[in-house]
Structures are given as C-alpha cells and as structure tokens.
N, C-alpha and C positions, 0 to 999 in steps of 0.2 A: 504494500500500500504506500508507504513513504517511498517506494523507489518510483513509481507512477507519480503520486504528489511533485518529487522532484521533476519527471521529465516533462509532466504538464506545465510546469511554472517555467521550464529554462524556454520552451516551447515557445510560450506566452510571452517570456524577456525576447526572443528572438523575434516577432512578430509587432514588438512594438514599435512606432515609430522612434526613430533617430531627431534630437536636436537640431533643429536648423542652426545654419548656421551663421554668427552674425557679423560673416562677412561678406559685402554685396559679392555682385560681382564685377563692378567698376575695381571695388578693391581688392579683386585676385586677379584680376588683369593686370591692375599698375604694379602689385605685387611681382608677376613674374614679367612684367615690362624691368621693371628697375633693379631685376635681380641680371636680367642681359646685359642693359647699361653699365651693372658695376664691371661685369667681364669683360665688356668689350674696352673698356675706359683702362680698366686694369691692365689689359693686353695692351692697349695701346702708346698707355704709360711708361711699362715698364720693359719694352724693348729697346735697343740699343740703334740710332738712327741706322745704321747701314744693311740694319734687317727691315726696314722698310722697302727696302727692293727686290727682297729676295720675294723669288719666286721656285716649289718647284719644277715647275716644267714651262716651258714659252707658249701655251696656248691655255694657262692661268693668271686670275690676278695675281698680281703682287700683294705683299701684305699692307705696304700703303695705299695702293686699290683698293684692297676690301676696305681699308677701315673709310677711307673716300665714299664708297659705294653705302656703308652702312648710313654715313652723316646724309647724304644725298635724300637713302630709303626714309628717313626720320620724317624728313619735308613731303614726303609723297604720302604717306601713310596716316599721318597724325592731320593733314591737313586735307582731305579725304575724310576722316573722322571726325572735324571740327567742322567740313560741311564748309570748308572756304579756301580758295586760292592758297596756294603755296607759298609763304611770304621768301624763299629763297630765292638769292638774287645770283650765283653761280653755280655753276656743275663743276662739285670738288672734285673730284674723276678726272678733270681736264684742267683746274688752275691750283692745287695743291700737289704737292707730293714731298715734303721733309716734313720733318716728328712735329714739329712748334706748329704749321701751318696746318698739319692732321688731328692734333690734340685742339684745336682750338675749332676746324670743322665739324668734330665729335659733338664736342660743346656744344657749340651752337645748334646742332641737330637736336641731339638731347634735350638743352634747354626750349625749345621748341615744343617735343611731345611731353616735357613734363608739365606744361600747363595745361595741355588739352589733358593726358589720364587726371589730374588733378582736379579738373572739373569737368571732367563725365560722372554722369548720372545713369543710374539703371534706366529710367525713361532713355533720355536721350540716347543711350546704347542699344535700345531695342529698336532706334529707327534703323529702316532700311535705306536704302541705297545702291547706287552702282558702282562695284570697284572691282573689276574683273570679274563681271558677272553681279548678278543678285547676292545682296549681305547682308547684313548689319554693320552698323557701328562696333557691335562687339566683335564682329568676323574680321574688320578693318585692323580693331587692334589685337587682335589674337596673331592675324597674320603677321603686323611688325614684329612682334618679341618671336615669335615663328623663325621668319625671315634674319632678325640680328641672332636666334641662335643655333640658325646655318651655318652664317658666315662666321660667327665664333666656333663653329665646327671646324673650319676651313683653317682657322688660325692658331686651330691649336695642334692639328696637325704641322702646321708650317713650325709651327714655337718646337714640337716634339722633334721632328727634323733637325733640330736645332740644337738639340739638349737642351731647350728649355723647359721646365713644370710651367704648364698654365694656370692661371686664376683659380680656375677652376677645381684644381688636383691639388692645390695647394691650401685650402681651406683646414 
C-alpha cells in the first residue's frame, strides 16, 4: 500500500506543472546576445595585431574579416529588429582592417544592438516582418547571436590553429 501511495504521489509530482519562468524572452535573447558579444570582443581583444590576417586557406576570411563582417552583421540585424534604416555609414569589410580600427568597428556595432535588445519588449518581439523571409523580431534576433556564434566558430578555430585557448575554453 505505501509503495503504491508513493508511486501515485511521484506520478502526480511529475505531472504537475513546472514554474514559469521569470525571464521574458526579450531577456534570454539579450542574454545569449551578450554572452556572443563578450566572445567575440574577447577574441578580438586579445589577439596579437598580425593575427589579424591570418587566414587558413585563401578562399576564407581573414580573422580581421570576420571580426569586420561581425561589426557590419550588428547594423543589418539589430536595425531590421528596431524596424528602421541602418544608421551605419561604412562597410568595415572594405575601410578597416588593423586591431585599433577593428576593436572600435566591434564597438560600435555592438553599441548599436545593445540599445535595440535593451528595449525590446515581448510585444514588440512578437511582431512580424520580412528579413529573409517571414519572422519575427525575435527570429531577427535569435539569428544575430546565431550568426556572431558562427563566426566565433570560425575564430576559434583560427585562434586553435594558432595555439591559442579561446574565450570560450578558457572560462
């Protein structure tokens, strides 16, 4: 009898709803937005300028490319989610490529969607839109932290190539 008692009640703990939870989901997007940021920024930081050009093979970027290519996607992505023109006035990809002029593209990219995740709203996130196809707001920014951690895929390979530990592995 008590062994029945117990499997009814674990039965019953197992069927009960779970806790919501009380973090939107504006803020588990910026969440794993800002957890890319710190890797990509970390990588970017603490590479030594003349691994900015490494590449391995000649029909990849460079690692000043990607990090170029990342600051670039910030403006395309975040300003697509904020529902307004891109206020970027170069394509880093073609007028940067040393560490000072990369780490400051970065920046400026970043500082860009950290206002827009900062004030997105669940409403606002659930509107739709066109950004390669049918999405959401929240599909716009899932795909940037997506997309920067691709390309921080890309660079930690390069870093590993390299004998470097990345951001990442080094926690």
């Amino acid at each position: 009898m008590i062994r029945s008692l117990s499997c009814a009640a674990l039965l019953l703990g197992l069927c009960a709803p779970l806790p919501a939870s009380s973090q939107s989901v504006s803020e588990s997007l910026a969440g794993l937005y800002e957890r890319t940021k710190t890797f990509v920024m970390a990588s970017a930081e603490m590479l030594e300028e003349d691994l900015y050009s490494f590449r391995p093979t000649d029909d990849v970027r460079s690692m000043g490319e990607l990090f170029a290519h990342i600051a670039n996607a910030q403006y395309s992505f975040c300003a697509a989610a904020a529902g307004e023109r891109s206020p970027a006035t170069e394509n880093f990809e073609e007028s940067r490529t040393t560490k000072a002029q990369l780490l400051e593209a970065l920046g400026m990219g970043f500082a860009y969607c950290d206002v827009v995740y900062a004030g997105m709203t669940d409403e606002a996130g659930a509107r739709t839109l066109s950004f390669l196809g049918p999405t959401t707001v929240y599909g716009v920014l899932a795909f940037n932290a997506a997309h920067n951690y691709e390309h921080y895929g890309n660079l930690v390979t390069y870093m590993r190539l390299n004998g470097i530990v990345p951001p990442s592995s080094s926690e």
